[in-house]
N, C-alpha and C positions, 0 to 999 in steps of 0.2 A: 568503460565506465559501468559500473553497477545500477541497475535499474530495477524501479518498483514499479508494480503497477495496483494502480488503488481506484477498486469501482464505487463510485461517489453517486451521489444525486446533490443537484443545484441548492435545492431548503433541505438540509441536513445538516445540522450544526454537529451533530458524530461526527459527522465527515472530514469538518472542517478542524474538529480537534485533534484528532484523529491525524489529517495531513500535517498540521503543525508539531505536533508531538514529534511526528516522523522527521521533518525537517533540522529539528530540536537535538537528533542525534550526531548532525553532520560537523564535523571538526576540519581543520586544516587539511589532516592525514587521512580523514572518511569523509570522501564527498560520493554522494548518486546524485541520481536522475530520476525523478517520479511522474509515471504516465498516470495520468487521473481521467480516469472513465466515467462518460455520463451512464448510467444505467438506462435510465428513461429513454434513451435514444435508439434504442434497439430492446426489438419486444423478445426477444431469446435471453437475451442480460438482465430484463426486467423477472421474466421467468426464474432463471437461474438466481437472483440473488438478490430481489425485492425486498422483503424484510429482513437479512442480513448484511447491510448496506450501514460504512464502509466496510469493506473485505480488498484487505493487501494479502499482494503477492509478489513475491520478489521475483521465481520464475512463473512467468502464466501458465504454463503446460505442468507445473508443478504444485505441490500443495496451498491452500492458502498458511500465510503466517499470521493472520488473525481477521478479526471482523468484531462489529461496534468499538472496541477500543483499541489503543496501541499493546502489543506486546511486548514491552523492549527485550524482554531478556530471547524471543524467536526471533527478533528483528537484527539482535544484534549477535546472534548465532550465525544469521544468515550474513551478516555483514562477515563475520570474520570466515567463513568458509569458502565467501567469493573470492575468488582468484586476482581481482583487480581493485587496488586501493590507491586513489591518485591524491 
């Protein structure tokens, strides 16, 4: 399955449009999986990415594909380059 991971904080309403929008892409034939990170929870995450919160990424060890709002057209770049579409 294809998986995002999206670093959030709790009162962030970016965040939350943000995860929605993302969700907003998924069809019959494109479905993920989105891991949502607290930032606040760890003070190296808050370090790394405090005022640019949210910040997706489809691979973690990979670029982000965006932050404060949705990208759709890197998000759905990313979607068709994944290997796995259920």
């Amino acid at each position: 399955m294809i998986r995002f991971t999206l670093y959030s904080r709790s009162y962030c309403h970016l965040c939350d449009d943000l995860l929605d929008a993302l969700h907003a892409l998924q069809t019959d034939t494109v479905r993920f999986a989105v891991e949502v990170i607290d930032v606040d929870a760890d003070p190296a995450l808050v370090e790394r990415f405090d005022e640019l919160v949210p910040v997706l990424f489809g691979d973690p060890a990979g670029p982000e594909l965006c932050h404060y709002f949705l990208d759709e057209a890197a998000v759905r770049a990313y979607l068709a380059a994944s290997p796995v579409l259920i």
